[in-house]
C-alpha positions as CSV (number, residue, x, y, z in Angstrom):
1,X,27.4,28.4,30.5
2,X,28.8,25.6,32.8
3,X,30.7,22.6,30.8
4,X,27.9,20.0,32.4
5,X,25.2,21.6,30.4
6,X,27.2,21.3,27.1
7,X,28.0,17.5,28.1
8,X,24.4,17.2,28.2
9,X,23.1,16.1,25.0
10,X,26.0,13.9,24.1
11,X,25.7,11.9,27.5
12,X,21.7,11.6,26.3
13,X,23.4,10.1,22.7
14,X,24.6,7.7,25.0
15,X,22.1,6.0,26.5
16,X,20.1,5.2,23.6
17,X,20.1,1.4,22.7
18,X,21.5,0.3,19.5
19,X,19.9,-0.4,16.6
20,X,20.5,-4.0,17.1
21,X,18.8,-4.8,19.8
22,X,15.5,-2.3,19.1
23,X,13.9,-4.2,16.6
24,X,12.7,-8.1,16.9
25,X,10.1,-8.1,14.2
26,X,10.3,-7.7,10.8
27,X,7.8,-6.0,8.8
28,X,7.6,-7.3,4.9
29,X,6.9,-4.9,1.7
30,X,5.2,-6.6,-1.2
31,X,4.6,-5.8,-4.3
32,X,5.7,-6.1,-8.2
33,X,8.2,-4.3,-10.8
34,X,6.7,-4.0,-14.1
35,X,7.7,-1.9,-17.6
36,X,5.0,-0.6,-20.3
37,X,8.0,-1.9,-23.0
38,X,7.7,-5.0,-24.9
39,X,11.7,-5.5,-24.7
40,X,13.0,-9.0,-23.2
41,X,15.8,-8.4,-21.3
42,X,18.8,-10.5,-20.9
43,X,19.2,-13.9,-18.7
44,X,21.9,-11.8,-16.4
45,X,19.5,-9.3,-16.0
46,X,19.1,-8.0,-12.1
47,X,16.4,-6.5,-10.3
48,X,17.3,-4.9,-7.0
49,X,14.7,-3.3,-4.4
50,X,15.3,-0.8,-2.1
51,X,13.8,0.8,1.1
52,X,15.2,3.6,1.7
53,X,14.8,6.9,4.2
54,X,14.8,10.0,1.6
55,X,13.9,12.5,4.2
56,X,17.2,14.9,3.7
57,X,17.3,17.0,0.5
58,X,20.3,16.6,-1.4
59,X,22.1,13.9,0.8
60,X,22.3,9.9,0.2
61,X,19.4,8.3,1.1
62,X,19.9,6.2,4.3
63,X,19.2,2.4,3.4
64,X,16.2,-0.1,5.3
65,X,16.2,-2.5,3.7
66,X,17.1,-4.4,0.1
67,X,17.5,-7.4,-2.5
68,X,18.6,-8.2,-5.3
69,X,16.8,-10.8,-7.4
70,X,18.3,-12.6,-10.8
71,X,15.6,-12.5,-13.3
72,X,16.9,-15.1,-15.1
73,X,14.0,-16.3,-17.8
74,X,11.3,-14.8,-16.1
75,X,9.8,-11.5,-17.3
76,X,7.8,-8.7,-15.8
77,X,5.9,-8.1,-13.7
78,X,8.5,-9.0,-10.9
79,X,7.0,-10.3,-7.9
80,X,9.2,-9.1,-5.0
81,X,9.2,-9.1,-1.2
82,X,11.5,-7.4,1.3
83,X,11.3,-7.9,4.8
84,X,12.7,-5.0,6.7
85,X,13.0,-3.7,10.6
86,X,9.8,-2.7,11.4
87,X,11.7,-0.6,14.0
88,X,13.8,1.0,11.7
89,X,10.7,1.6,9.1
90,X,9.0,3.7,12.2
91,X,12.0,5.7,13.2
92,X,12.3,6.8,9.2
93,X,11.1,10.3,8.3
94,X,10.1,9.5,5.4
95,X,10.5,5.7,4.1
96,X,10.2,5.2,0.3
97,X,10.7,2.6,-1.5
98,X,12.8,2.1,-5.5
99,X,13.7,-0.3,-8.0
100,X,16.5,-0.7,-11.1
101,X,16.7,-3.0,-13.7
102,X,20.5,-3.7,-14.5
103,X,21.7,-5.6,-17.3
104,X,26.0,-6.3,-18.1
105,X,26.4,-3.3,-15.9
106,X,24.2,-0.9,-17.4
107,X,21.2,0.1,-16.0
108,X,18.1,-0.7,-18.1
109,X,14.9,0.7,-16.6
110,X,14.6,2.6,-13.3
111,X,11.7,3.7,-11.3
112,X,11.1,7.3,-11.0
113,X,8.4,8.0,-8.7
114,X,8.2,8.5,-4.9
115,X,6.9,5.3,-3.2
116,X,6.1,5.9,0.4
117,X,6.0,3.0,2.8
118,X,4.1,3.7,5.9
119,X,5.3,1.3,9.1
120,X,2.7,-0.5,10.5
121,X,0.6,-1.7,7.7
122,X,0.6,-4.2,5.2
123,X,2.4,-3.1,2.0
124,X,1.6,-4.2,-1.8
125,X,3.4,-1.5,-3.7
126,X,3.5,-1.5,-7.8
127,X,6.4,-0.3,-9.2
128,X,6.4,1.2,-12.5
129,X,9.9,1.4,-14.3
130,X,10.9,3.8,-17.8
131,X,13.8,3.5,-19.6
């Protein structure tokens, strides 16, 4: 096989623009973080959100979007918004979307359910955490 055929593909890797400049808008996900458990957590305690693409079995998850919010006094449910790339939500396989409660550097409630986030549309997602 002739060495321009090989070169192929990675010259085509080349001319694809980066993420950067692709995407201009951002899309926002909505939505709230609640627990069935009547337990108060801590001042210090920390919510944090992530989008996330979870398309690839037994590999990181490769990260959207995120925040981290200090609960402080207030208690759940959680109100939370994330804006993300709405570009990088579309190129996702399959976007989905987690929580975790953290409290003096132990994790307190997690959620443990697939979330999927479809690009495109208006998001209010509730997140159920368990202990």
């Amino acid at each position: 096989m002739p060495k321009i055929f090989r070169l192929a593909p990675v010259m085509g890797l080349l001319l694809v623009p980066s993420a950067a400049s692709l995407g201009d808008q951002n899309c926002s996900v909505h939505g709230e973080v609640f627990y069935h458990q009547r337990i108060a957590l801590p001042p210090n305690a920390v919510v944090k959100v992530l989008v996330e693409d979870t398309a690839i079995a037994d590999a990181a998850a490769i990260p959207i979007g995120g925040k981290n919010y200090a609960m402080g006094q207030r208690s759940v449910p959680f109100a939370f918004s994330i804006d993300v790339d709405c570009e990088r939500l579309k190129r996702a396989v399959e976007p989905t979307i987690r929580a975790r409660i953290t409290a003096n550097h132990q994790l307190r409630f997690v959620s443990d359910t697939t979330n999927r986030v479809a690009p495109g549309k208006s998001h209010r997602i509730k997140l159920r955490m368990v202990k």
